[in-house]
N, C-alpha and C positions, 0 to 999 in steps of 0.2 A: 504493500500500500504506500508505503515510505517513498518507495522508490518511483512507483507510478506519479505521486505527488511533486516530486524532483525533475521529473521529466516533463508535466503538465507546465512544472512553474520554469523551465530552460524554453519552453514553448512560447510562452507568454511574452519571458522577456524580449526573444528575440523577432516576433513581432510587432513590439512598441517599437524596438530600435530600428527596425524596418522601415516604419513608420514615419520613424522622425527622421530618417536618413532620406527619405523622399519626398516627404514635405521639406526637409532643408531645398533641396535640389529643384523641384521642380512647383513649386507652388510659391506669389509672389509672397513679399511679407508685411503681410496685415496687421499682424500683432500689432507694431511699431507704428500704425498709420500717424496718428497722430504728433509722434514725435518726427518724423520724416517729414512732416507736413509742415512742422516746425522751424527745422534743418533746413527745409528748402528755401520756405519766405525768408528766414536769417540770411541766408543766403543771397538771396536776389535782392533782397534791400540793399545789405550791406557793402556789396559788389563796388558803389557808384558808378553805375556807367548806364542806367537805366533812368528815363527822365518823367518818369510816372510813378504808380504806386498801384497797388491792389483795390484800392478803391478806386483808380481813376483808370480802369481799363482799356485799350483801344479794343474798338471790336474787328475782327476780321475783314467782314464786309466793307469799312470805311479804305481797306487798301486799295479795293478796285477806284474807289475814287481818287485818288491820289495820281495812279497810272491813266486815267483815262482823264483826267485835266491836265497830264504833263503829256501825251500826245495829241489828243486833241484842241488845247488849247493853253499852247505855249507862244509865250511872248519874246523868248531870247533873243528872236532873228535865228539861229542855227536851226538847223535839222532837229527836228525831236527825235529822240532814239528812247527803246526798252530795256533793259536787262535785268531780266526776275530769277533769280536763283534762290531755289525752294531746299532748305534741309530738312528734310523729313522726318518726324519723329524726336527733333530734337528739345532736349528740355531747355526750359531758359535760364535755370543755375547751371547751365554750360558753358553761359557765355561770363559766367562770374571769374572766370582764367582768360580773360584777351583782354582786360584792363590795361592799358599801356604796351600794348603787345604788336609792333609795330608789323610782325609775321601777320597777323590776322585780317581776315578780308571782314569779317563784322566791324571790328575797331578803326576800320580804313575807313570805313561809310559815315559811322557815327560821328566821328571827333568834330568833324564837321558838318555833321547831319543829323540825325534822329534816328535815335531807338528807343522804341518803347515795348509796355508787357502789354499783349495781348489776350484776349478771349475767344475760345472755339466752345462750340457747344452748345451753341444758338441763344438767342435773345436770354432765353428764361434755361434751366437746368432742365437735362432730359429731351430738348426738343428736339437734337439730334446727336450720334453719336461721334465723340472724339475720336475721328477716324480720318485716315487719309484721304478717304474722296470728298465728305463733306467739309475738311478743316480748307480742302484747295478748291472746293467750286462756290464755298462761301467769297473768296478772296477773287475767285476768277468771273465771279460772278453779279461781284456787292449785293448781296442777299442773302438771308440766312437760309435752312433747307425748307423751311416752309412756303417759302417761295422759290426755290431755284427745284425742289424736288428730291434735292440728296439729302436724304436723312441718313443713309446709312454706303458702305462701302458696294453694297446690292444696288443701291438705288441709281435712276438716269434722269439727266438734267430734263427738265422741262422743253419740252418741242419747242417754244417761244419764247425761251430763256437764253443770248446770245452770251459767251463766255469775252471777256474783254481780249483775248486770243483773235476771235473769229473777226468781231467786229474791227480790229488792226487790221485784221491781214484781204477783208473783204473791200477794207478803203481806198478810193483813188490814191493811185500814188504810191500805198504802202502796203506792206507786207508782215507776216512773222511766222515763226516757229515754236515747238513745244516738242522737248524733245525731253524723252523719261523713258524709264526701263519697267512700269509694273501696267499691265498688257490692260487693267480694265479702265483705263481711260478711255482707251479706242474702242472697246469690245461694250462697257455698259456705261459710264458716267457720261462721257462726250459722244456716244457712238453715233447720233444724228449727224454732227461735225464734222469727227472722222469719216464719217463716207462720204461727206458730202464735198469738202477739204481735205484729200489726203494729203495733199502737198503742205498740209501745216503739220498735222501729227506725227512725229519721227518716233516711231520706236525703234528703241537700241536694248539691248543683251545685257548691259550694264554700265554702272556707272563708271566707266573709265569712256564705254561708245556715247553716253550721253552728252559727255563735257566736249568730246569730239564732235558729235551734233552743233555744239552750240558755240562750239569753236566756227565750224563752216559755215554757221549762220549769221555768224558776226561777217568775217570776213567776202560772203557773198552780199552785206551790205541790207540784210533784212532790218527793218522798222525795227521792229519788238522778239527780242530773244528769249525766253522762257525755257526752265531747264528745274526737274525734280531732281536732288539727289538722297539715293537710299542710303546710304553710310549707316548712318544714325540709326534708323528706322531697323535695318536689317540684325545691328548688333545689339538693340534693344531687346529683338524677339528671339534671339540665342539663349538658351540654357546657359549657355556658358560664359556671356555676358551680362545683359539685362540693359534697362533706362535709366544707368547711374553714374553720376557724374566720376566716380571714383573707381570704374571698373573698366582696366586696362581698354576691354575691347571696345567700350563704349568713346572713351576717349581718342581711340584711334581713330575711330570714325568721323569723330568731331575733326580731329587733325586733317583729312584725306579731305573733308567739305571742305575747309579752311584753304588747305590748299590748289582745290580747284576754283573758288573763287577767286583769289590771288591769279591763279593764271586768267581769267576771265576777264577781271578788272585791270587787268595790265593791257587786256588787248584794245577793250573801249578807250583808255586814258589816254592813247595816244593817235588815237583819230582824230581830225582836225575838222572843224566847221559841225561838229555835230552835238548836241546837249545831250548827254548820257542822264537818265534817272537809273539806279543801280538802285536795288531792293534786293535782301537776303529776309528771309523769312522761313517759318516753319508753321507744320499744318495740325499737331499736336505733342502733346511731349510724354508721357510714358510711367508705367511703375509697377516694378518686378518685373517682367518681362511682357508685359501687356498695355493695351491702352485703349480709351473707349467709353468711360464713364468718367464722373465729374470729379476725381479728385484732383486738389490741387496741383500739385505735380502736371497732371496730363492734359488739362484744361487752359494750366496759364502757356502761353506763348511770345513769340517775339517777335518784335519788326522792326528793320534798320534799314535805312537809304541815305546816302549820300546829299542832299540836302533837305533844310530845316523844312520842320511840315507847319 
């Protein structure tokens, strides 16, 4: 009986320990929400290099306008020109490390421009999710999903909803490109567009063909350049990463964004006669290995361009 009991209770333990070895591994960590949540505002306040606060949010949607009063109705005399570089998935205490960081393509924009915390997730909490198609067809679209139709990664923009994309590149005169590596742009968010415009949607294999996309689209002299990059996004949803600012692969990623924009913005800088707007942004930020619902971490975002807004 003794010994039956010996073996029940070696059963048991090694059970729990199971347990806890794959909840370590593979489940985010909730316990700590509130201390992480903590962590992170300390964080993004403390940074200074952010020119708002949690209570004074930019919303999303407000970025289409910014882009679409700086091409359609710019006063320079120069050429208006686009350059949207999206880092996906990226949180905004990411950018709490390019403070004075003269390597950094966010800090190149800012110093003399704007960055602010942004909001995804629609007007009110819940309205749509913290996901990569609705955090970029709010922004491509100035509207949140209840009017543009993306509430979720599934969802397709509205038949009679024009992306600030479509509307560049349909204009006398001008052009553009949108070039990204994760296939349901073309296949469900934008798919009206992309059949309709194939010549705007590039998809590429990855983020090294994407910045080459947008390398070729600078340099064939397109209006508005537009470009997703997954870095971020992809070593968020690693096991073996996550959406933490202190976790090697997470970091690496942020560096590879970092320095694709540097090559991007070196290429605009030295064009002549043309008024570049340069925006880096991101379309939600992430926690544990997941993202999608309204906590802090995932909800707040970023947005930087090169002049003041």
């Amino acid at each position: 009986m003794e010994k039956k009991k010996k073996v029940l209770f070696i059963v048991i333990a090694a059970v729990l320990v199971a347990a806890v070895v794959c909840g370590a591994i593979f489940l985010p960590p909730v316990v700590n929400l509130k201390k992480n949540e903590e962590t992170f505002r300390d964080a993004v306040l403390t940074s200074g290099i952010y020119q708002n606060d949690f209570e004074s949010l930019y919303m999303q949607p407000d970025i289409y306008d910014v882009m679409y009063e700086h091409v359609f109705n710019n006063t320079s005399g120069k050429t208006p020109k686009l350059l949207f570089i999206g880092y996906d998935g990226c949180r905004a205490d990411m950018l709490s490390t390019v403070k004075d960081d003269k390597a950094s393509g966010v800090a190149r924009l800012y110093t003399d421009g704007t960055l602010l915390l942004c909001r995804a997730g629609g007007e009110n909490k819940r309205d749509q999710n913290t996901d990569t198609a609705p955090g970029w067809a709010a922004i491509f679209t100035g509207m949140w999903g209840k009017q543009n139709g993306v509430v979720t990664n599934g969802s397709a923009k509205k038949a009679n909803v024009d992306t600030i994309m479509k509307q560049i590149h349909i204009a006398v005169g001008l052009s553009a490109s949108f070039s990204y590596s994760w296939k349901p742009y073309h296949t469900t968010t934008y798919a009206d567009e992309a059949k309709a415009y194939p010549e705007l949607y590039n998809y590429c294999d990855n983020d090294i063909l994407t910045i080459d996309g947008m390398v070729k689209a600078i340099n064939d002299g397109k209006t508005a350049v537009f470009g997703v990059l997954e870095y971020c996004d992809s070593a968020g949803h690693n096991p073996l990463g996550g959406f933490d600012p202190k976790k090697p692969r997470y970091i690496t990623a942020f560096e590879d964004s970092e320095k694709a924009a540097n090559q991007l913005i070196d290429l605009v800088e030295v064009r002549d006669g043309e008024d570049w707007l340069i925006i880096i942004a991101s379309d939600h930020g992430g926690y544990g290995t997941s993202h999608g619902d309204e906590k802090l971490m995932v909800c707040t975002t970023f947005f930087a361009m090169n002049k003041k807004l």
